[in-house]
C-alpha positions as CSV (number, residue, x, y, z in Angstrom):
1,X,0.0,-110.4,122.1
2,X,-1.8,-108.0,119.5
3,X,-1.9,-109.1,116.0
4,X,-0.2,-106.5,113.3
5,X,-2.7,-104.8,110.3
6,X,-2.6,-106.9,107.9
7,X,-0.1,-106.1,104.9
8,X,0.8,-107.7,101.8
9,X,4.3,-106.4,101.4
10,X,5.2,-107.9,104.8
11,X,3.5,-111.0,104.2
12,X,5.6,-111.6,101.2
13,X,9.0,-110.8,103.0
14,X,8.1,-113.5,105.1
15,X,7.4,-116.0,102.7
16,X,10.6,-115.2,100.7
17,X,12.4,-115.8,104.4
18,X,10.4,-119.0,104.9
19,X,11.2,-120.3,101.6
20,X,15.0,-119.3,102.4
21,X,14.4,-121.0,105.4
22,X,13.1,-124.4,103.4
23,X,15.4,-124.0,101.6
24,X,18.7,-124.4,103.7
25,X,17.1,-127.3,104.9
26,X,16.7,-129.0,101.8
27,X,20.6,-128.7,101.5
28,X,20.8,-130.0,104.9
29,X,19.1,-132.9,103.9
30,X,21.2,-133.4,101.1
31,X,24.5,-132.4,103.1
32,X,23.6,-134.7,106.2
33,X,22.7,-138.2,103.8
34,X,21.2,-140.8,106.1
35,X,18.8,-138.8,107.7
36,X,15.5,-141.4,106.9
37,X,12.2,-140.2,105.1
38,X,10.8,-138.7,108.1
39,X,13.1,-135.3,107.2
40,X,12.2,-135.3,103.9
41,X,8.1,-135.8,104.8
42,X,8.6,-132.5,107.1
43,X,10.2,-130.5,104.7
44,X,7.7,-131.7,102.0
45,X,5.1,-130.4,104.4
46,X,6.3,-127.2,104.9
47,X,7.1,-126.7,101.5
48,X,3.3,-127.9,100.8
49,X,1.8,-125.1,103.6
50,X,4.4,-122.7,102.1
51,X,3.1,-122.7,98.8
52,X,-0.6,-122.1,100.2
53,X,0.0,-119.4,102.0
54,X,2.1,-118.0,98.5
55,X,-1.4,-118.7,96.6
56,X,-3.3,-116.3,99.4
57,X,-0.5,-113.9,99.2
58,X,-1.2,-113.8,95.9
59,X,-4.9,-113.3,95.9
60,X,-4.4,-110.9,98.5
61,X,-6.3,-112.7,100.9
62,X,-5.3,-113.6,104.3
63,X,-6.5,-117.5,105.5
64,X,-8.4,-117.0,108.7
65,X,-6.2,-116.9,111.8
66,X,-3.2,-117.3,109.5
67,X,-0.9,-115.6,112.2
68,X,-1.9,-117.7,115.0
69,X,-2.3,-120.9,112.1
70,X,1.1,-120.3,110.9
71,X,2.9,-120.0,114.5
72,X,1.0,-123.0,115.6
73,X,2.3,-125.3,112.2
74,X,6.0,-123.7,112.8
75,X,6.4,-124.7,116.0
76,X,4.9,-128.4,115.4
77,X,7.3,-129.1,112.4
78,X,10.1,-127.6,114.6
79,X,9.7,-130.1,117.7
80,X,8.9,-132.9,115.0
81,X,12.2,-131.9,113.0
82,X,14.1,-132.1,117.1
83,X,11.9,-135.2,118.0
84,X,12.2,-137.3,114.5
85,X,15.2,-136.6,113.4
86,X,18.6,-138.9,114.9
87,X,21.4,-137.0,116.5
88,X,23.5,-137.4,114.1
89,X,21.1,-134.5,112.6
90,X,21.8,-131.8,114.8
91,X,21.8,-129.0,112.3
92,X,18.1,-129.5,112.0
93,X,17.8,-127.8,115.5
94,X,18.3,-125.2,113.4
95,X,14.2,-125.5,112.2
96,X,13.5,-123.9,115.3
97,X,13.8,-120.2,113.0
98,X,10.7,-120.8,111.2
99,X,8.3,-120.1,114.3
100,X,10.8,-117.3,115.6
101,X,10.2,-115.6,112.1
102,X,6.6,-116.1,112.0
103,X,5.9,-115.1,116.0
104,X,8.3,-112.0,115.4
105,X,7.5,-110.8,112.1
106,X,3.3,-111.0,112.8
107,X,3.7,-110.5,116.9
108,X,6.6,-108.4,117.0
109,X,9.0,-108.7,120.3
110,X,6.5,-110.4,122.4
111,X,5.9,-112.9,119.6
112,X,9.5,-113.5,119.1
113,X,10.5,-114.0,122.0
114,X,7.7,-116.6,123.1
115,X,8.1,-118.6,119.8
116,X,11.9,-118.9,120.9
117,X,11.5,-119.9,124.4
118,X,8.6,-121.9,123.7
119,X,11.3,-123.4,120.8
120,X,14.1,-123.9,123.2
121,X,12.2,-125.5,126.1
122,X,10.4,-128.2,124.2
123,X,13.8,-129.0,122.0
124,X,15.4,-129.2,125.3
125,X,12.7,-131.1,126.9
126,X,12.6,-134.0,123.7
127,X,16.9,-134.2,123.9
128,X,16.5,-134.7,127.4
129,X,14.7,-137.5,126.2
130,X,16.8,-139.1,123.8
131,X,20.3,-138.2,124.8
132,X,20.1,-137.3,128.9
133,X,20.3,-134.1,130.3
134,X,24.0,-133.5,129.9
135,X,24.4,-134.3,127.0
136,X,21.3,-132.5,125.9
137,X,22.8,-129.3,127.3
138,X,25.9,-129.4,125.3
139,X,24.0,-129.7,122.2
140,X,21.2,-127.2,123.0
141,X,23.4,-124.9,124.6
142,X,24.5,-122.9,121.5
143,X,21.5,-123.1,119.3
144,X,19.5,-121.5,122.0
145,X,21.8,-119.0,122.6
146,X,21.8,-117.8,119.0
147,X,17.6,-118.5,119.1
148,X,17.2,-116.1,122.1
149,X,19.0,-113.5,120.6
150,X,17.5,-114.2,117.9
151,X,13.9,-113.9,118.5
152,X,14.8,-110.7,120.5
153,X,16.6,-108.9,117.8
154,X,14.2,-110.3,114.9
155,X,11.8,-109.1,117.4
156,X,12.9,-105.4,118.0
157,X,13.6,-105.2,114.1
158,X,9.9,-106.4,113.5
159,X,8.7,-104.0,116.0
160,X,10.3,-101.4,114.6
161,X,9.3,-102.1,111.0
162,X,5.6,-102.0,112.4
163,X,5.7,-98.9,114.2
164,X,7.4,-97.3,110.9
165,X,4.4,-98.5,108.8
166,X,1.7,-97.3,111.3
167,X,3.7,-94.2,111.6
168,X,3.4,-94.1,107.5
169,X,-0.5,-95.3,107.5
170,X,-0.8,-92.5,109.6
171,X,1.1,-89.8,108.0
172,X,-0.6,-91.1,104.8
173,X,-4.2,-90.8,106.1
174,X,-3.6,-87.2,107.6
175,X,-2.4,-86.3,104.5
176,X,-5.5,-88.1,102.8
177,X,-7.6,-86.5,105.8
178,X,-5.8,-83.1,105.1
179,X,-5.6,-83.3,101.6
180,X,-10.2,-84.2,101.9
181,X,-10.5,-81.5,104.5
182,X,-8.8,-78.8,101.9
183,X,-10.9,-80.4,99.4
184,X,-14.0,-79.7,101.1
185,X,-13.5,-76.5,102.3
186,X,-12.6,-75.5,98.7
187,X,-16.2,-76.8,97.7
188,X,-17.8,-75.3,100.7
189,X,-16.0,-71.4,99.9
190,X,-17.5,-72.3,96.1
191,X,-21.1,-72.7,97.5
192,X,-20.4,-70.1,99.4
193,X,-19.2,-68.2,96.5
194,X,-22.5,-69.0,94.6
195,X,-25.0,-68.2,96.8
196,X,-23.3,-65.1,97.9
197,X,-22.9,-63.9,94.4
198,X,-26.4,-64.7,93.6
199,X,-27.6,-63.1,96.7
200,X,-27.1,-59.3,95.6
201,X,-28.0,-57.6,92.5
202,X,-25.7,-54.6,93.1
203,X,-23.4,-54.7,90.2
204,X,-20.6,-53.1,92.6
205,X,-20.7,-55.4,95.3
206,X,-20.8,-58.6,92.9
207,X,-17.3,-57.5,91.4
208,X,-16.3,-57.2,94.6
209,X,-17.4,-60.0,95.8
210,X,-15.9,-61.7,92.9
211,X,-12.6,-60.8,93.8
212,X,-12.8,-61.4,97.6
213,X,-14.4,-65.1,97.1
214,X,-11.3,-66.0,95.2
215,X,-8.7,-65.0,97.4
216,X,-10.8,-67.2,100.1
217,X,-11.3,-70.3,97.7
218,X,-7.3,-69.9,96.7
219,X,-6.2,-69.8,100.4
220,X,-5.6,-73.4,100.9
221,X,-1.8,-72.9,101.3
222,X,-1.3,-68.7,102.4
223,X,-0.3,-68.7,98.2
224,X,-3.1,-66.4,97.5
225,X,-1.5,-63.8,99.9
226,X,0.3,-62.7,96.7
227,X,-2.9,-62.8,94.1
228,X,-3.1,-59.9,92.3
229,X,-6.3,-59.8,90.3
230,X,-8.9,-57.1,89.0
231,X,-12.4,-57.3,87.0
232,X,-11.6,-55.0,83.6
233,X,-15.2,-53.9,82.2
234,X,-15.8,-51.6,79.1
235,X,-16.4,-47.8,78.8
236,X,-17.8,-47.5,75.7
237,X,-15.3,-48.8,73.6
238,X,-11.9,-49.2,76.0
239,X,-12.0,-51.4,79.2
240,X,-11.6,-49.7,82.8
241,X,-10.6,-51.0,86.2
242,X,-13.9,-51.7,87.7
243,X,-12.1,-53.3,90.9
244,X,-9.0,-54.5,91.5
245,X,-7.1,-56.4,94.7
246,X,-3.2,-55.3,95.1
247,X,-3.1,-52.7,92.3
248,X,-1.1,-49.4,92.7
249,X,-3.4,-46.5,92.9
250,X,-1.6,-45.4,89.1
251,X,-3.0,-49.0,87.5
252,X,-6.4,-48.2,89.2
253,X,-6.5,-45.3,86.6
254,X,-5.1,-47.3,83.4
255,X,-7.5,-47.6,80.4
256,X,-7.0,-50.6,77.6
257,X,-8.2,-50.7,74.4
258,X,-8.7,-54.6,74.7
259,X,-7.5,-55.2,71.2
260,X,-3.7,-57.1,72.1
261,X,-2.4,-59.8,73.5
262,X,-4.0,-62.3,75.8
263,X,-7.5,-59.9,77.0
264,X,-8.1,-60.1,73.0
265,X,-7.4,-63.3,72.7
266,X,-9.6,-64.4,75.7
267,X,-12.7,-62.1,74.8
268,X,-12.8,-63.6,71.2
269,X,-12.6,-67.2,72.1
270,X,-14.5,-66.8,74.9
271,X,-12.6,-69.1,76.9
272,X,-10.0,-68.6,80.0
273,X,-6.6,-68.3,78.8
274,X,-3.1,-68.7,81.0
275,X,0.5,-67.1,80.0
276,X,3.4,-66.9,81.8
277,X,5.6,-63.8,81.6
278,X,2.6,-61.3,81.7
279,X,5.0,-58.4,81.8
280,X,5.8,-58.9,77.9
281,X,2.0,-58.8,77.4
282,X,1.0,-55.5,75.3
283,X,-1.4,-54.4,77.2
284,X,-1.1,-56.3,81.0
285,X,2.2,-55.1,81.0
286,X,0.8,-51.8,81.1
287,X,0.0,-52.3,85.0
288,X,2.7,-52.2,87.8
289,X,1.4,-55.1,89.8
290,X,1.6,-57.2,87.1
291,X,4.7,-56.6,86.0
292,X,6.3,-58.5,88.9
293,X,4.3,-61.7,88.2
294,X,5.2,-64.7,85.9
295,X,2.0,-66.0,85.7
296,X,-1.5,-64.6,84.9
297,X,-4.9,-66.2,84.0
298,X,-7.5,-64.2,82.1
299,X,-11.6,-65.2,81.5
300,X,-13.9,-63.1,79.6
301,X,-17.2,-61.9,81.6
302,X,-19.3,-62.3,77.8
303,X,-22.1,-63.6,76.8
304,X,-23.4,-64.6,73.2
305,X,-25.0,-60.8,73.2
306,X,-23.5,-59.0,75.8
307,X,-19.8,-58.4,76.7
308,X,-19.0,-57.3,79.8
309,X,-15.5,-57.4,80.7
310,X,-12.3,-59.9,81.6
311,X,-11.1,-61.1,85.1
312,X,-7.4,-61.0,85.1
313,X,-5.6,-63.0,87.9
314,X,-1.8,-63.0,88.0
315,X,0.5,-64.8,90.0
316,X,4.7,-64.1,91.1
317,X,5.0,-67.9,91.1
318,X,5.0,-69.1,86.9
319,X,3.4,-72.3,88.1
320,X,0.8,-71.2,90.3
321,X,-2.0,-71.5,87.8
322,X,-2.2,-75.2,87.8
323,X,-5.1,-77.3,86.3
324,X,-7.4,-77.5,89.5
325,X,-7.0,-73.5,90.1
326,X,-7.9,-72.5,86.5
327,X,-11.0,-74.8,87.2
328,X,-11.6,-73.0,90.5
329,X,-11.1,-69.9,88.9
330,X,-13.4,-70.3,85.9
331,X,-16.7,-71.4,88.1
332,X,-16.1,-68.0,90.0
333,X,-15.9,-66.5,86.3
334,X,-19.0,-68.3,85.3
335,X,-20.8,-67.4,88.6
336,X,-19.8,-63.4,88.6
337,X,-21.1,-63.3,85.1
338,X,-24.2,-64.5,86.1
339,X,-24.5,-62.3,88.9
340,X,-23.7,-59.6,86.8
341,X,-25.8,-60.4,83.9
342,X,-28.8,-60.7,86.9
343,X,-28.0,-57.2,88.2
344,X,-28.0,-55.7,84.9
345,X,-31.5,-57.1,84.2
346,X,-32.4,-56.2,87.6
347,X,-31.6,-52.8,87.1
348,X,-32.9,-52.7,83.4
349,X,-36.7,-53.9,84.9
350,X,-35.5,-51.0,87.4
351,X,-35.3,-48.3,85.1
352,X,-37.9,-49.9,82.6
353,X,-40.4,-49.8,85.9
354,X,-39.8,-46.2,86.2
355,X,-40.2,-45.6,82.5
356,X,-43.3,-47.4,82.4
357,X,-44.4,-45.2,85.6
358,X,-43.6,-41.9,83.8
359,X,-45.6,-43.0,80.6
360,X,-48.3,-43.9,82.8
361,X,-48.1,-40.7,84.6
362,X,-48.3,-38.6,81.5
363,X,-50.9,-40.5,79.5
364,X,-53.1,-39.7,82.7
365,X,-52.3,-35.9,82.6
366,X,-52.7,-36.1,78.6
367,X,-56.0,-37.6,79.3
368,X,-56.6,-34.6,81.3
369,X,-55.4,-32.1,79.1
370,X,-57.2,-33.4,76.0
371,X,-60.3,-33.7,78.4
372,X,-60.2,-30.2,79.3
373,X,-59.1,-29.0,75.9
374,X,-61.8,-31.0,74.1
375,X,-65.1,-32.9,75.5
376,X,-65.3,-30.8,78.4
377,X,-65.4,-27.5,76.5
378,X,-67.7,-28.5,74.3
379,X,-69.9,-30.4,77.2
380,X,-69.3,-26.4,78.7
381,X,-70.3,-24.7,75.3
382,X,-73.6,-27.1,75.1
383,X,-74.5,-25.9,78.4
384,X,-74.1,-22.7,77.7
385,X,-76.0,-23.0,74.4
386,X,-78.9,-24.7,76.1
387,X,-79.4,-22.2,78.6
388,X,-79.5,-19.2,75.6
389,X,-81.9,-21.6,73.7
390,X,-84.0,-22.1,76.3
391,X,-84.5,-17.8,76.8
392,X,-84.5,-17.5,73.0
393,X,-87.3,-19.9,72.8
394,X,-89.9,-17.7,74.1
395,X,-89.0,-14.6,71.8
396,X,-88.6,-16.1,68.5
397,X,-88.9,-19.9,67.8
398,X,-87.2,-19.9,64.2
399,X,-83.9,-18.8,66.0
400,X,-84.3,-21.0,68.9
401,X,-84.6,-24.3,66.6
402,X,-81.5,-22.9,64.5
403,X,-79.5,-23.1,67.8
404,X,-80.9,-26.5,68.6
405,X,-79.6,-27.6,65.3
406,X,-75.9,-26.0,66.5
407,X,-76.5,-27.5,70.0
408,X,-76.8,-31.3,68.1
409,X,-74.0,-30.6,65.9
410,X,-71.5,-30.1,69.0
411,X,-72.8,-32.9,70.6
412,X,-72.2,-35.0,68.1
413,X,-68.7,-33.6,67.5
414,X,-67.8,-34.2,71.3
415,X,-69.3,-37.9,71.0
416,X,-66.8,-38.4,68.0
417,X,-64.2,-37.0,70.3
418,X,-64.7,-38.6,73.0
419,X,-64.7,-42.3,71.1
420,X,-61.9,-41.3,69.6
421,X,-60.1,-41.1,73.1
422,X,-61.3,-43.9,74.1
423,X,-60.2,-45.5,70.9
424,X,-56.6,-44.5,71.6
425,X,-56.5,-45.7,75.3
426,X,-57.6,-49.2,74.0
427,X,-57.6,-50.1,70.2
428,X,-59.4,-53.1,70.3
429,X,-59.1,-53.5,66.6
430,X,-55.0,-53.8,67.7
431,X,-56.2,-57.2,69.6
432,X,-58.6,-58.5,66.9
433,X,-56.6,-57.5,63.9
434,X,-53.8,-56.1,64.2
435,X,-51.4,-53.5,63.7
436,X,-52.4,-52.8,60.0
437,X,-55.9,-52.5,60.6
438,X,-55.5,-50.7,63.9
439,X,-53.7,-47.8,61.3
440,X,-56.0,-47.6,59.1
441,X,-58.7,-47.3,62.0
442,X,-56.9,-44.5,64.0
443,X,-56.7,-42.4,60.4
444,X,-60.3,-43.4,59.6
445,X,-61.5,-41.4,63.0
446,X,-58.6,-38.7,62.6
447,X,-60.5,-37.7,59.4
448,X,-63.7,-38.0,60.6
449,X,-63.0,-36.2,64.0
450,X,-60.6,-33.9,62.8
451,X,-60.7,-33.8,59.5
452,X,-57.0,-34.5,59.2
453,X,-56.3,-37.1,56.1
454,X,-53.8,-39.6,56.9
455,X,-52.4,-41.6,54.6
456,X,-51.0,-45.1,55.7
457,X,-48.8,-47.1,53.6
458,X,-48.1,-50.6,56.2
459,X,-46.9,-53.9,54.8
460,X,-49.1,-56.9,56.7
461,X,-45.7,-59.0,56.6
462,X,-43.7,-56.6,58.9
463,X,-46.0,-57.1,61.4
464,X,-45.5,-60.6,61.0
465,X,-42.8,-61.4,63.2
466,X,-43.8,-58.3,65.6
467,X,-45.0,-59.3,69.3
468,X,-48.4,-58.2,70.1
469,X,-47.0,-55.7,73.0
470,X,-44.5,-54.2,70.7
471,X,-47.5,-53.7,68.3
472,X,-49.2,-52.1,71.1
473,X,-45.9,-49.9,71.9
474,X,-45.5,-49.3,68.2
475,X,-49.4,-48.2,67.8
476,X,-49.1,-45.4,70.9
477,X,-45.9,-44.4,69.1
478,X,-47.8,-43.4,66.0
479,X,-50.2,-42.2,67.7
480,X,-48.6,-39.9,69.5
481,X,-46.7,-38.7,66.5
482,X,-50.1,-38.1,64.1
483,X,-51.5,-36.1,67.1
484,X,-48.7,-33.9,67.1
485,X,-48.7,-33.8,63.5
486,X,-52.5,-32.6,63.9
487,X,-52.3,-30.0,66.6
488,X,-48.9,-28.4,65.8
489,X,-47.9,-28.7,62.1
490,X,-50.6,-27.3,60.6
491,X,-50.1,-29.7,57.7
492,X,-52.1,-30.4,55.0
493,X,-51.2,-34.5,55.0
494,X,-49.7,-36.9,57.3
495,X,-48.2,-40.0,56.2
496,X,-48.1,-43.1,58.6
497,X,-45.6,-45.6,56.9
498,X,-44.5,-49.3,58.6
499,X,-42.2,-51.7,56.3
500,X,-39.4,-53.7,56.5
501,X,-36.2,-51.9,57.1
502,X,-33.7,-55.2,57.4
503,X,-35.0,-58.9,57.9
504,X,-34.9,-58.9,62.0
505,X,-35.4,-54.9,62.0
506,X,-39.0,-52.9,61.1
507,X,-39.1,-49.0,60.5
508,X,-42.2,-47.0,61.4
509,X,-42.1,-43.4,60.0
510,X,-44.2,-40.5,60.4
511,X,-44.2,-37.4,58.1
512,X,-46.0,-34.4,57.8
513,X,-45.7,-31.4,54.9
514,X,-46.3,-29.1,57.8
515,X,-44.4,-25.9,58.8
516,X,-41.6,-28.1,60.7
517,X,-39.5,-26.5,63.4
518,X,-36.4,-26.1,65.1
519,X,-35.5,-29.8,66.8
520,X,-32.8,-28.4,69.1
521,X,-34.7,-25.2,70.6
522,X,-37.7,-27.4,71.2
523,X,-35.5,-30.1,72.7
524,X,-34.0,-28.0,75.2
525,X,-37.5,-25.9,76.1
526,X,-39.1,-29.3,77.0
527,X,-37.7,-29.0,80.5
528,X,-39.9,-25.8,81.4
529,X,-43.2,-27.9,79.4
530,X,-45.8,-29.5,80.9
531,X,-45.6,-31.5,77.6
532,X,-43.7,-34.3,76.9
533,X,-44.6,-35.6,73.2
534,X,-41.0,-36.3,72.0
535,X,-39.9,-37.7,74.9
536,X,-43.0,-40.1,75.3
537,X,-42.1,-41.4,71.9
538,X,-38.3,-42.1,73.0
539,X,-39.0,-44.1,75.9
540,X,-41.6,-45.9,74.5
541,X,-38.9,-47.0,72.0
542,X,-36.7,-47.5,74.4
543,X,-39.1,-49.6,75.7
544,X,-39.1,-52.0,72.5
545,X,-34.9,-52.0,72.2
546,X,-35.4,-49.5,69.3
547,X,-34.1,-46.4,67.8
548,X,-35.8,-43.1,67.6
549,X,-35.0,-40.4,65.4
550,X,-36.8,-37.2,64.9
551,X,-35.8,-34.5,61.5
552,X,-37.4,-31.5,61.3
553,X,-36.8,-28.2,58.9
554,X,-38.7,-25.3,59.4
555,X,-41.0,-24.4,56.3
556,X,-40.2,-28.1,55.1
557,X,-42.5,-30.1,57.5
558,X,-41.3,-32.8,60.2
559,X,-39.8,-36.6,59.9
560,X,-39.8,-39.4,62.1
561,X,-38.0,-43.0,62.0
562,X,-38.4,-45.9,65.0
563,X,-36.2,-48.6,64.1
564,X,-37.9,-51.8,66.0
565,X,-35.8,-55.2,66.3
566,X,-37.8,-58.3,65.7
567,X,-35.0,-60.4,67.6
568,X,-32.7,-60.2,70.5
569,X,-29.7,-60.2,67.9
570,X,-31.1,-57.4,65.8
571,X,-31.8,-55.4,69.7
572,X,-27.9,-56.1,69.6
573,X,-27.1,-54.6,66.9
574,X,-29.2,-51.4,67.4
575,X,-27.7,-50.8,70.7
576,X,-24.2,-51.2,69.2
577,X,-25.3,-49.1,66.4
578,X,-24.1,-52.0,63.6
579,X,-26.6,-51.6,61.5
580,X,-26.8,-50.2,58.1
């Protein structure tokens, strides 16, 4: 015989039928009078096991053996009840229940049924004793008719009830089993989803991803067959489909102005938001797909600086966005904007490489240029002037020492030029000083090589706050700006001017009294140039997050304004253009 799982519940219906059970022989007792102590003593005893086994039921701790225990003690008080009590006490054959109930209800059939025969053939056996075999018969006859059946029908009904509750265990742990294995998968497709996203830095493919990874996480139950969802990003000023999953090719072309309704509301809070009826949206309701939905779930793709876009998600079912999907839905949020906000830097540093290759590229052929126009001239004019000093020498000696003197004086102008190169490809005074002093050296040797004043006017505490490589980006700027000034304006002073233009933003201006000249016409013939002054200057404040702007009249001498930020907020603002 094979024990049944322990359970509670049962356990309990089998102590309410054994107390039932006590309990009609208690009235017995009563009923029958004259029936001695020794009925009484049994009874007692059950009732005394009866209320232990109630105390484990109660803890919810089974005694050990307690099926085979409780069968055993059963059956002894059963015979004792047939062997103990007189004849005129034959309703107490009737004890004989108690180990059918217990063999049945923890054995099932097999129990029941050997609990009653075992029942019948020793009552039979201790009446055969007492009264004869005859007589025994008639007495037993009846009572183990209805114990028989008994056993076998309390059997098959116990059977039963234990095959229903393994059937339910089951059912219950392959839901539990089911309900895990949908669980994990879901956390598996969100790994999945975050190394994936993480693993490109194609802004494209990342929104596209996006929206692929979601149908896959939401899959669990074939619900996400009817997802309609799109990633929203702004154009300027108005928000675009970017990529979209189940949209008619007219919504693909829609444009919002993201100022209505639940995108706005999502984009300023910064948090997902879910409404049902999105067709009565101002703006979703704007899209065809959408309009058959009742439910739809927007998150923002924004950061403290930056603001992307939204992910809209919407639903024909108006309770399909329940708690656990706008969780699901949100980490995918979360992850897409970090894979977004990756590939933009990635292709900032991208285009910044390229910049920084160009600059590179052209400070090696201004080198050149200035070079050949300059020191290597003059080395070619010494040269030159040697040589005729040298025939000059033997025919008149006054005139050769004159061009001597002429020969020293270039040199020493070419060594003048030549440091001040090499000044402007390194400034060490920009390391040990700073940018002030680096200035006020670069219009020292403009004078003195060029004889070009310059006049700097720099406040030491808007440099304060300036990183050392934006000083050295702000330097080349001005640099290249007062050496424009000097070969091209013809003007008689330049003024090199650095101050505090907001308390996060510094302004650098350079301007000249020169003859000036016409911005647009020079702008356009840069293309056919093999010089690129102005457009050095912009990337280089492009490199810093800045602004450039150039003014120029002709007759009326040339003006020059760099906005630099001093913090990633003020970079915001410039590049928004909210700034006064």
């Amino acid at each position: 015989m094979q024990v049944r799982s322990s359970n509670f519940m049962t356990d309990n219906i089998l102590l309410l039928l054994r107390w039932l059970a006590l309990l009609g022989l208690g009235l017995l007792i009563g009923w029958g009078g004259g029936t001695g102590w020794s009925s009484v003593l049994l009874v007692s005893a059950a009732a005394v096991w009866n209320v232990v086994l109630t105390m484990a039921s109660q803890r919810q701790k089974a005694l050990p053996f307690q099926p085979f225990l409780t069968l055993g003690l059963d059956a002894v008080l059963a015979i004792l009840f047939t062997a103990l009590v007189s004849y005129a006490s034959q309703p107490f054959l009737w004890a004989g229940f108690l180990p059918i109930l217990s063999g049945a209800i923890f054995f099932g059939l097999q129990g029941g049924l050997f609990a009653a025969l075992v029942v019948i053939v020793v009552q039979g056996i201790v009446l055969s004793v007492q009264l004869g075999n005859a007589e025994a018969l008639a007495v037993m006859a009846v009572p183990a008719l209805v114990m028989f059946i008994s056993g076998v029908v309390i059997g098959l009904l116990c059977q039963l009830a234990i095959y229903l509750g393994r059937r339910k265990d089951e059912f219950s742990n392959s839901a539990s089993q089911q309900m895990d294995r949908v669980e994990r998968d879901r956390i598996k497709a969100l790994y999945q989803v975050t190394s994936t996203l993480t693993a490109t830095l194609n802004y494209q493919k990342v929104l596209e991803m996006a929206l692929d990874m979601t149908a896959n996480v939401l899959s669990g139950r074939g619900e996400s067959q009817q997802l309609v969802s799109a990633v929203l990003l702004f154009n300027s000023e108005d928000l675009v489909v970017g990529s979209a999953r189940r949209f008619t090719p007219s919504d693909l072309k829609v444009v919002l102005p993201g100022r209505e309704g639940v995108i706005v509301d999502c984009l300023n809070s910064g948090q997902g938001r879910k409404i049902t009826s999105p067709e009565q949206d101002p703006e979703l309701n704007r899209m065809i797909a959408i309009r058959n939905c009742q439910s739809a779930f927007c998150y923002p793709l924004r950061t403290h600086q930056e603001m992307f876009g939204v992910l809209v998600f919407a639903h024909p079912d108006a309770d399909y966005f329940d708690e656990q999907k706008t969780e699901i839905l949100e980490v995918i949020g979360r992850q897409a904007l970090v894979a977004m906000q990756n590939a933009n830097l990635y292709r900032d540093l991208e285009q910044e490489k390229e910049r920084m290759m160009e600059i590179q590229e052209e400070a090696r052929k201004q080198l050149a240029r200035d070079l050949h126009d300059g020191p290597t001239q003059s080395v070619a004019a010494i040269a030159m002037r040697v040589n005729f000093a040298r025939r000059l020498i033997d025919r008149n000696v006054q005139a050769a020492g004159e061009e001597m003197y002429k020969i020293e004086d270039l040199a020493r102008r070419t060594t003048k030029e030549i440091r001040h190169m090499l000044f402007t490809l390194r400034p060490l005074v920009l390391e040990t000083g700073g940018l002030v002093a680096a200035f006020q050296s670069m219009a020292e040797k403009t004078l003195d090589t060029y004889q070009q004043p310059v006049i700097v006017e720099a406040q030491e505490e808007a440099i304060a706050d300036l990183e050392l490589n934006k000083q050295g980006v702000v330097f080349y700027i001005a640099e290249e700006a007062v050496n424009n000034a000097r070969k091209h304006a013809e003007a008689e002073k330049i003024w090199l001017r650095l101050k505090m233009f907001q308390p996060d933003v510094v302004l650098l201006e350079i301007e000249d009294n020169g003859v000036g000249f016409n911005v647009g016409e020079v702008d356009l013939g840069y293309e056919k140039r093999s010089s690129l002054g102005m457009v050095n200057m912009r990337e280089r404040t492009e490199l810093v997050n800045g602004l450039f702007h150039l003014s120029s009249v002709v007759g009326k001498g040339t003006h020059i304004r760099v906005l630099i930020p001093v913090t990633d907020e003020a970079a915001e603002r410039i590049k928004r253009g909210k700034f006064d």
